[in-house]
C-alpha positions as CSV (number, residue, x, y, z in Angstrom):
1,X,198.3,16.7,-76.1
2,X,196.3,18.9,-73.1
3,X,199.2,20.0,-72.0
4,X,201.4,20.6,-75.2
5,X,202.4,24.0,-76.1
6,X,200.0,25.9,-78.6
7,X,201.8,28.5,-80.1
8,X,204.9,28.4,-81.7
9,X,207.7,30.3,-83.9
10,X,210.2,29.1,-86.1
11,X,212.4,31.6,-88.0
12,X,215.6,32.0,-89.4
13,X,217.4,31.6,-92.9
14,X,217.0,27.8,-92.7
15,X,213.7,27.1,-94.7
16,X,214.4,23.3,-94.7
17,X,214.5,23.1,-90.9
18,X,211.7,25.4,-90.3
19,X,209.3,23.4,-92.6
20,X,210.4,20.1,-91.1
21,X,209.5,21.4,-87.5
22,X,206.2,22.4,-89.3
23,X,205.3,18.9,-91.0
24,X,206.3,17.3,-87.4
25,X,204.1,19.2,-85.2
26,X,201.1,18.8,-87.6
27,X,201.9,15.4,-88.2
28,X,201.7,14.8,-84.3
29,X,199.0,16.6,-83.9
30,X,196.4,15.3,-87.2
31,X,196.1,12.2,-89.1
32,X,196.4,12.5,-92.8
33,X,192.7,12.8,-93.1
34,X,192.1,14.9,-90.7
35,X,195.2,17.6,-92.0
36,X,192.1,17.9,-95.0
37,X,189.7,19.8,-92.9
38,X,191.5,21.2,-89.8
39,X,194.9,21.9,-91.6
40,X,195.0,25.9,-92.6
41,X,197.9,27.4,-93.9
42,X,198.4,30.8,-95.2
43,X,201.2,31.8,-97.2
44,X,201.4,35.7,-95.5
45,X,199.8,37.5,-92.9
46,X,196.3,37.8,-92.4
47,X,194.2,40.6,-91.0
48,X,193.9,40.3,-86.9
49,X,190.1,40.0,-87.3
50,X,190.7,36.8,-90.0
51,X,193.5,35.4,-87.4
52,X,191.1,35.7,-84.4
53,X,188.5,34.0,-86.2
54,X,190.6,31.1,-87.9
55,X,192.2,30.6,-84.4
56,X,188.7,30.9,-82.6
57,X,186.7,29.0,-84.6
58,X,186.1,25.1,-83.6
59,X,187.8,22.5,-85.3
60,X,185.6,20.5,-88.2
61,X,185.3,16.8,-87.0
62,X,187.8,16.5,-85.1
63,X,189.3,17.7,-81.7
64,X,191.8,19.7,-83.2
65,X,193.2,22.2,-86.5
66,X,196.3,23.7,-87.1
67,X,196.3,27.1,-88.1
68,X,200.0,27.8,-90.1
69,X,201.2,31.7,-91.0
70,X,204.0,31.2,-93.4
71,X,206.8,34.5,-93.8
72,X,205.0,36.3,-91.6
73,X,206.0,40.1,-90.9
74,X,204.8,40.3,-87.7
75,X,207.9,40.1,-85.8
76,X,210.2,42.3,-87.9
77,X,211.4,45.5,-86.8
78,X,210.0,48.2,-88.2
79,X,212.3,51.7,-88.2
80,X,209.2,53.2,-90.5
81,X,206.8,53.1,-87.6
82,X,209.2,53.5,-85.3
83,X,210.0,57.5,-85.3
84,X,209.0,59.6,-82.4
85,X,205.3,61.1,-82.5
86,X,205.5,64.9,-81.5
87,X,203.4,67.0,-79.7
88,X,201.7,70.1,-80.9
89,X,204.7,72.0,-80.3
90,X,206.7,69.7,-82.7
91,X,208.3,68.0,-79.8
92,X,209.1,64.9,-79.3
93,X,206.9,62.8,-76.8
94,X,208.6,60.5,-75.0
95,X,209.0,57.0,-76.2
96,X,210.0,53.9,-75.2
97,X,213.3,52.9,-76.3
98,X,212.3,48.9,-77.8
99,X,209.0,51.1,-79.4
100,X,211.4,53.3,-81.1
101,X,213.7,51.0,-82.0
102,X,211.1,48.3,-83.2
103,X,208.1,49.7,-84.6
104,X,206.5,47.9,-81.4
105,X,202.4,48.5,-82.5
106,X,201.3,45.3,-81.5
107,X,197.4,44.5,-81.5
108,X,195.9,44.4,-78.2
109,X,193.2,41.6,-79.8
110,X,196.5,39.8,-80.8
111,X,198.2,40.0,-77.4
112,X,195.4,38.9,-76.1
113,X,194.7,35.7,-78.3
114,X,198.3,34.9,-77.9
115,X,198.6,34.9,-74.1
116,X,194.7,32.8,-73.9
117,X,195.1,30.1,-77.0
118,X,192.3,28.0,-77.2
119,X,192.9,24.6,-76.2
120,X,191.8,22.7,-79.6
121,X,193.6,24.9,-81.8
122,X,197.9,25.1,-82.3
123,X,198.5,28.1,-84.0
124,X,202.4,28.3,-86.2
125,X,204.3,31.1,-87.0
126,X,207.9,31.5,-89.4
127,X,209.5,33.9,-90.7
128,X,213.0,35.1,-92.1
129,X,213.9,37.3,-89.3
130,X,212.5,37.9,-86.2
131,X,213.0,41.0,-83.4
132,X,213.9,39.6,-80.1
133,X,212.7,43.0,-78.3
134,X,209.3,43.3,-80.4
135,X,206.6,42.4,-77.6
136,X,204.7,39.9,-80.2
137,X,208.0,38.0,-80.0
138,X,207.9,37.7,-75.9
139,X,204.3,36.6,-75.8
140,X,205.4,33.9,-77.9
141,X,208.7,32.8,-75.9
142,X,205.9,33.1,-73.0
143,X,203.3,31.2,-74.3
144,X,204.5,29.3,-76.4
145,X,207.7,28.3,-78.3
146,X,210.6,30.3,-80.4
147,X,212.9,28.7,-82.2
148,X,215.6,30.0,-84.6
149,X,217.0,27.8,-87.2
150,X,220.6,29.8,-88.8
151,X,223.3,27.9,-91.1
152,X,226.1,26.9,-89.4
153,X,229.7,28.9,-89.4
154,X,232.7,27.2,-90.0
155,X,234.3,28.4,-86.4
156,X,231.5,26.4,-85.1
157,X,233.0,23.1,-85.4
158,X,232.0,21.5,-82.1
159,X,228.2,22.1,-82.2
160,X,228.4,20.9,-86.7
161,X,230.0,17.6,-84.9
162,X,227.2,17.1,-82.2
163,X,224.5,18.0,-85.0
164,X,225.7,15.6,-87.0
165,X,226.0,12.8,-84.2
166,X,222.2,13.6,-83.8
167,X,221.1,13.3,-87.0
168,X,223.6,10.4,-88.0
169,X,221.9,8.3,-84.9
170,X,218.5,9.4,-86.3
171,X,219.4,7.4,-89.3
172,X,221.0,4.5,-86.9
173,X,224.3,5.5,-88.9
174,X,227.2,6.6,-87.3
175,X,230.0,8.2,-88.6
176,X,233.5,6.7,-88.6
177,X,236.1,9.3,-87.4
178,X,237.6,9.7,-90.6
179,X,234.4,10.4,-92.3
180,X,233.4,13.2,-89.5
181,X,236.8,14.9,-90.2
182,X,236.6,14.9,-93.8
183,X,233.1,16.5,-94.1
184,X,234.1,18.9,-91.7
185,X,237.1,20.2,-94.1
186,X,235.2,20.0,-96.9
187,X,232.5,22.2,-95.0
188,X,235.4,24.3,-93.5
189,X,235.4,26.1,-97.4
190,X,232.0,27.1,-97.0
191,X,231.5,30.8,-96.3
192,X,228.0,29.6,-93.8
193,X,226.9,25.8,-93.6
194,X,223.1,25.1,-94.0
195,X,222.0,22.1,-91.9
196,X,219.2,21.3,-94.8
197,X,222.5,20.8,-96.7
198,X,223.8,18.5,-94.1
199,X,221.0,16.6,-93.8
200,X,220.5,16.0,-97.2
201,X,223.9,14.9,-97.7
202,X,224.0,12.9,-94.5
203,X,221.0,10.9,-95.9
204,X,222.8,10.2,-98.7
205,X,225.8,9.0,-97.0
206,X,223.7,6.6,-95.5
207,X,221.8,5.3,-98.5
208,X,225.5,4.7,-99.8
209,X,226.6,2.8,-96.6
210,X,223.8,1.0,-96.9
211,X,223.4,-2.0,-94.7
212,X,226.9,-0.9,-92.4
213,X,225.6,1.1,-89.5
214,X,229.0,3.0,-90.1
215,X,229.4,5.7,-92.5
216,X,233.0,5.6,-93.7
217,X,235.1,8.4,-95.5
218,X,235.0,6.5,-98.7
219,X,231.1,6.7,-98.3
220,X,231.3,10.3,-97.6
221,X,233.9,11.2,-100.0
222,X,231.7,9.9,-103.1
223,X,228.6,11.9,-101.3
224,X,230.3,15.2,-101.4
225,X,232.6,15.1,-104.2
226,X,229.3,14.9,-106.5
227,X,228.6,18.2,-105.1
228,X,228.9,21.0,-107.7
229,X,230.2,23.4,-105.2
230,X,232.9,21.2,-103.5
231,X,233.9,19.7,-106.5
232,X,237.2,22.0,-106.3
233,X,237.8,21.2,-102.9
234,X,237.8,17.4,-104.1
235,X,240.1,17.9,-106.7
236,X,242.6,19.9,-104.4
237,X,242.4,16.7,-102.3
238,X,242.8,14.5,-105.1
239,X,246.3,16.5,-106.5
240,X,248.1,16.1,-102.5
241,X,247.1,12.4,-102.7
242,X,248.8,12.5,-105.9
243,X,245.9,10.6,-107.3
244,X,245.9,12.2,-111.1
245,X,243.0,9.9,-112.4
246,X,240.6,11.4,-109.5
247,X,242.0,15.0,-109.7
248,X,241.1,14.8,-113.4
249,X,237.7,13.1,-112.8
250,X,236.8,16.4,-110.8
251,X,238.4,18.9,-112.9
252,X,236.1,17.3,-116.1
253,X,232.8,17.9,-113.0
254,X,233.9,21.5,-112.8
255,X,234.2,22.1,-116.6
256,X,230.7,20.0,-116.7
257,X,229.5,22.7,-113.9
258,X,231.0,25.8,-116.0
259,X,232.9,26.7,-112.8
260,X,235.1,30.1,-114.6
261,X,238.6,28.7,-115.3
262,X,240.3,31.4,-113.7
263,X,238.5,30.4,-110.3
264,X,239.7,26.9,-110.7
265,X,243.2,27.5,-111.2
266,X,242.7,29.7,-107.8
């Protein structure tokens, strides 16, 4: 652990992911017992005097704490703050383009704690959204470690396949070719794809294989089709098989669901 980073960011719209990179860090870096006293998480920002000291302070029996700032603001733009200052003669002083566009105000106590972590203490930021320009966020690329955790697009088919590969292998499951293609045309519908939800239904794919370490299409047909939201892609698959029993089985889930009729017929 010396020579591990200790200072990180996670951000984006994917909550799931961000809090899994969250529990695995703290996991590797406290036992259970330890996460009791050197475990501190905070559910917003806190003053930069409070940070300093939470980050400063010595860890309590033990050789290291986590210090966690959840939906922090710090790395947002901030157009508010960003205006031009004028001069006495009401005009406008120059400023930097990223500090007008940002809001870029950021504490010289902070830049420095950022940029000189102490070595027993692994400090965690997320957030929503995050301003690549704002100089908080390049101490941290610097320093540390960014990440940025977005839901997938359907266009992006190749990197949802490799994704998918990954975290099939993590569950020593892989998926059989048929399987792969029909989760990615059921995805396909979805206006963004959320790896949270991939992963969740990936695990349940794989409890359904069960002891096969291949996950079929039959396996990931009964998966997805209990999802409310696909439900109607299910169906449509059902009526070209010209399987009426199935098609009807959906069509009762949607009812069940109080999808609007009008959208069904869609």
């Amino acid at each position: 652990m010396k020579n591990s980073p200790r200072l990180y960011l996670f951000y984006g719209e994917e909550g799931y992911l961000v809090q899994r990179q969250v529990k695995e860090i703290v996991a590797s870096v406290l036992t259970p017992e330890e996460q009791d006293f050197n475990l501190i998480t905070l559910d917003s920002d806190p003053s930069v005097p409070e940070l300093l000291q939470l980050v400063e302070s010595a860890p309590f029996f033990g050789e290291k704490k986590v210090v966690v700032v959840r939906n922090s603001k710090l790395f947002q733009a901030s157009r508010r703050k960003a205006a031009a200052s004028e001069d006495a003669d009401g005009e406008s002083a120059s400023v930097d383009e990223d500090v007008r566009e940002t809001g870029d105000t950021t504490d010289l106590r902070l830049a420095k704690l950022l940029a000189d972590m102490p070595p027993y203490t692994i400090l965690i930021f997320t957030a929503i959204k995050a301003d690549k320009r704002r100089k908080i966020m390049k101490l941290v690329a610097e320093f540390g470690i960014v990440k940025e955790f977005n839901p997938f697009r359907p266009m992006e088919e190749r990197e949802i396949r490799q994704w998918v590969d990954e975290q099939a292998a993590a569950l020593k499951k892989r998926l059989h070719k048929e399987a792969m293609e029909h989760l990615l045309a059921v995805v396909g519908t979805m206006n963004q794809i959320p790896r949270g939800f991939l992963a969740t239904e990936l695990e349940k794919a794989a409890l359904f294989a069960g002891e096969s370490p291949t996950v079929d299409k039959k396996a990931m047909e009964a998966v997805l089709s209990a999802v409310p939201e696909l439900s109607a892609f299910a169906m449509t698959e059902a009526l070209a098989r010209r399987s009426a029993s199935q098609a009807l089985m959906r069509l009762e889930e949607l009812f069940v669901n109080k999808e609007p009729p009008l959208k069904i017929i869609g």
